[in-house]
C-alpha positions as CSV (number, residue, x, y, z in Angstrom):
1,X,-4.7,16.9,-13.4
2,X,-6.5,19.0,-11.2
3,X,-9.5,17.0,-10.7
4,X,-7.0,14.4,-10.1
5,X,-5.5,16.7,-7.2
6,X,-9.0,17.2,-5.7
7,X,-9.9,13.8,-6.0
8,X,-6.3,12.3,-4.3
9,X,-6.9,15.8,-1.6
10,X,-10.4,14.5,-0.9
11,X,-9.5,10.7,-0.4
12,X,-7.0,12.3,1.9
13,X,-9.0,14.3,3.8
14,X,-11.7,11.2,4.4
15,X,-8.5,8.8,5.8
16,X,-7.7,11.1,8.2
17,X,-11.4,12.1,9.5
18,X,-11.8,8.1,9.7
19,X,-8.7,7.7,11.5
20,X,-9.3,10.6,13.9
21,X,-13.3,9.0,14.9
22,X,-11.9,5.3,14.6
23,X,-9.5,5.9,17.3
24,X,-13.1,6.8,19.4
25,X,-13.5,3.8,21.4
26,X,-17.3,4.8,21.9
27,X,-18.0,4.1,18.2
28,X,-20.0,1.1,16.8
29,X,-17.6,-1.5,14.8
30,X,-18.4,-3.1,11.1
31,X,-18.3,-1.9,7.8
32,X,-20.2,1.3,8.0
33,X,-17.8,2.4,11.3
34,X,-15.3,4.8,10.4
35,X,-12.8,2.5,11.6
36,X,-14.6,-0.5,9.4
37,X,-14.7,2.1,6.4
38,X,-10.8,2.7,6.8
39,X,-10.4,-0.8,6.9
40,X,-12.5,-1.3,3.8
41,X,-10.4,1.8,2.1
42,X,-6.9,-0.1,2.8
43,X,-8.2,-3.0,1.7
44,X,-9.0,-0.9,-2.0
45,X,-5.1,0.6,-1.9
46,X,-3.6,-2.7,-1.3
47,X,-5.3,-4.2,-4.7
48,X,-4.5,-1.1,-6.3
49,X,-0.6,-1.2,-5.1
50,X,-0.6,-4.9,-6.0
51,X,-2.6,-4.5,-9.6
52,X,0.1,-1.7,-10.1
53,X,2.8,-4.5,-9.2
54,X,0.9,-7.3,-11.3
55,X,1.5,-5.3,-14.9
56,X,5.0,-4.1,-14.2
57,X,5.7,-7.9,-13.4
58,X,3.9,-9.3,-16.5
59,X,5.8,-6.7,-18.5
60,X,9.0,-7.8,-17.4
61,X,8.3,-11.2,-18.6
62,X,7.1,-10.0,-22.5
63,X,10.2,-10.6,-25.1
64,X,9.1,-7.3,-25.5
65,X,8.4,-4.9,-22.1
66,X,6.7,-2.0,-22.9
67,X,8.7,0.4,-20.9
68,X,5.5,3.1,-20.9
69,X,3.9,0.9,-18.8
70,X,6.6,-0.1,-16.5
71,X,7.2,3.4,-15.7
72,X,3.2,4.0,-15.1
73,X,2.8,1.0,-12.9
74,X,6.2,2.2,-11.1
75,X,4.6,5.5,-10.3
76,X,1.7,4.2,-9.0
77,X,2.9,2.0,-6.7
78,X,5.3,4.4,-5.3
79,X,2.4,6.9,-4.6
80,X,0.9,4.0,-2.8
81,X,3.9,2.9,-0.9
82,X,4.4,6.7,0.8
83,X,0.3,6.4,1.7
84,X,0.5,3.3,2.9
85,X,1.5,4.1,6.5
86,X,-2.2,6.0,6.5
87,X,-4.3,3.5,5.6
88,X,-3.8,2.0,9.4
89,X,-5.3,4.1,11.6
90,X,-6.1,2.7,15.2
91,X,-9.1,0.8,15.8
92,X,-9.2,-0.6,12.2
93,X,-8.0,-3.9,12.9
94,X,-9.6,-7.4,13.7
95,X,-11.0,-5.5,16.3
96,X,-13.8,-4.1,14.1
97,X,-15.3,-7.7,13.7
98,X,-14.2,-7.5,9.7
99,X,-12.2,-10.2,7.6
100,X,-8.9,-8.6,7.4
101,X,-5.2,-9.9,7.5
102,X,-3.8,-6.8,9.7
103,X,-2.1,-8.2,12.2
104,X,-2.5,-6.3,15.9
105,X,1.3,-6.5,15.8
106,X,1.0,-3.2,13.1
107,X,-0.2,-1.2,16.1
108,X,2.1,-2.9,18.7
109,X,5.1,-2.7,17.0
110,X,4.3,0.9,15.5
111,X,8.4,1.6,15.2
112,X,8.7,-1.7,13.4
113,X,5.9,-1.1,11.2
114,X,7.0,2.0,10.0
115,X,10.7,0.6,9.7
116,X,9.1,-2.0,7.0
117,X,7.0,0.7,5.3
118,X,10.3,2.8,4.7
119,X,11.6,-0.1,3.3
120,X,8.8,-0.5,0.6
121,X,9.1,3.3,0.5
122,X,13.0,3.6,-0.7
123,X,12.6,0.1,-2.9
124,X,9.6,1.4,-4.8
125,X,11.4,4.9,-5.3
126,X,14.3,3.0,-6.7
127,X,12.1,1.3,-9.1
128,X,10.8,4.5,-10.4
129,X,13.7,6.1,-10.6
130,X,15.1,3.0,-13.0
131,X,11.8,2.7,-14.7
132,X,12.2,6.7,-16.0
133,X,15.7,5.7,-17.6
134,X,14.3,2.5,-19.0
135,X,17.4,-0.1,-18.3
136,X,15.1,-3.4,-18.2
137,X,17.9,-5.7,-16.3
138,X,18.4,-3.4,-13.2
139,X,14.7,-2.8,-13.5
140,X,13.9,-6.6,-13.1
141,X,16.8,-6.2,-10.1
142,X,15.1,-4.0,-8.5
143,X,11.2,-5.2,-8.7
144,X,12.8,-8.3,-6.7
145,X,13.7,-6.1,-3.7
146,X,10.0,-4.6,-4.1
147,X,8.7,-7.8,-3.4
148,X,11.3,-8.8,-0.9
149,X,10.4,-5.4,0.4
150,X,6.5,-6.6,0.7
151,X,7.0,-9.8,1.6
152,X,9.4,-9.0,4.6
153,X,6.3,-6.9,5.7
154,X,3.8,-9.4,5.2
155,X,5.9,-12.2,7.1
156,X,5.6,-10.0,10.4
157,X,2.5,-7.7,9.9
158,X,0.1,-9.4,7.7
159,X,-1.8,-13.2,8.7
160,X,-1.8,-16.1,6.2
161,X,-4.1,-16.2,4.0
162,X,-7.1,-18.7,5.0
C-alpha cells in the first residue's frame, strides 16, 4: 500500500509540475512538451476511468455479477473522477498540435467544466457507496447516472469522435 501511496504521490507531483511549465507560453508544443505529456497523461486516465467502467458494466450483465469486482471497478473510477479536473492543465489542448478530443470550451467555460466534473464526482461516489452494500438493482440505477454523468460532459466538452 505504500508503494502504491508513493507511486499515486509521484504521478501527482509530475501533473502538477506539467501543468505549472505548460501554462509557459515560451515552451515548445508536441508530445515531449510538458503540456503535450499532460495531454498524453489524461489521455492514460481516461482509458483507465473507462476500462474501470467497462468491467463494472459487463458485470452487471452476468446472470451472475460478481459483486468483488463491482466494488473494485467502483473505487477505481471514483479515484479517477476526483483527479479528473487535474488532468487539464492550460496549454494542453489542440493547441499543442496533438490528436485530442478536448474541446477549448474546457478552459473557456472553466465554471461549467468543473460543474460537470462534480457531477461525475457525486455519481461515481454514489456508485461506490452502493457497490460496498452489494444491492445489484440500485447499483445498475446508479451506473446509468454515471454514464449520463459522462456523457453530459462529453456532449459539451469533448469533440466527436472522427
Amino acid at each position: 500500500m505504500a508503494r502504491r501511496t508513493l507511486v499515486a504521490a509521484l504521478a501527482a507531483l509530475g501533473l502538477a509540475a506539467g501543468a505549472a511549465l505548460a501554462a509557459d507560453p515560451a515552451l515548445p508544443a508536441g508530445p515531449a512538451s510538458p503540456a503535450g505529456q499532460a495531454l498524453l497523461a489524461r489521455q492514460a486516465h481516461f482509458r483507465e476511468q473507462a476500462a474501470g467502467f467497462k468491467a463494472i458494466n459487463d458485470e452487471l450483465k452476468k446472470d451472475a455479477p460478481d459483486k468483488a469486482v463491482i466494488a473494485a471497478n467502483a473505487t477505481k473510477i471514483k479515484g479517477t473522477a476526483a483527479d479528473l479536473p487535474t488532468w487539464f492543465p492550460k496549454g494542453s489542448g489542440p493547441e499543442t498540435g496533438l490528436k485530442t478530443a478536448a474541446k477549448a470550451e474546457i478552459w473557456t467555460d472553466a465554471e461549467g467544466f468543473d460543474k460537470a466534473a462534480a457531477q461525475l464526482q457525486a455519481e461515481t461516489v454514489k456508485l461506490e457507496q452502493l457497490a460496498m452494500v452489494g444491492d445489484l438493482d440500485a447499483i445498475k440505477t446508479q451506473a446509468r447516472a454515471v454514464g449520463a454523468a459522462c456523457g453530459a460532459c462529453h456532449a459539451k466538452y469533448r469533440a466527436a469522435a472522427s
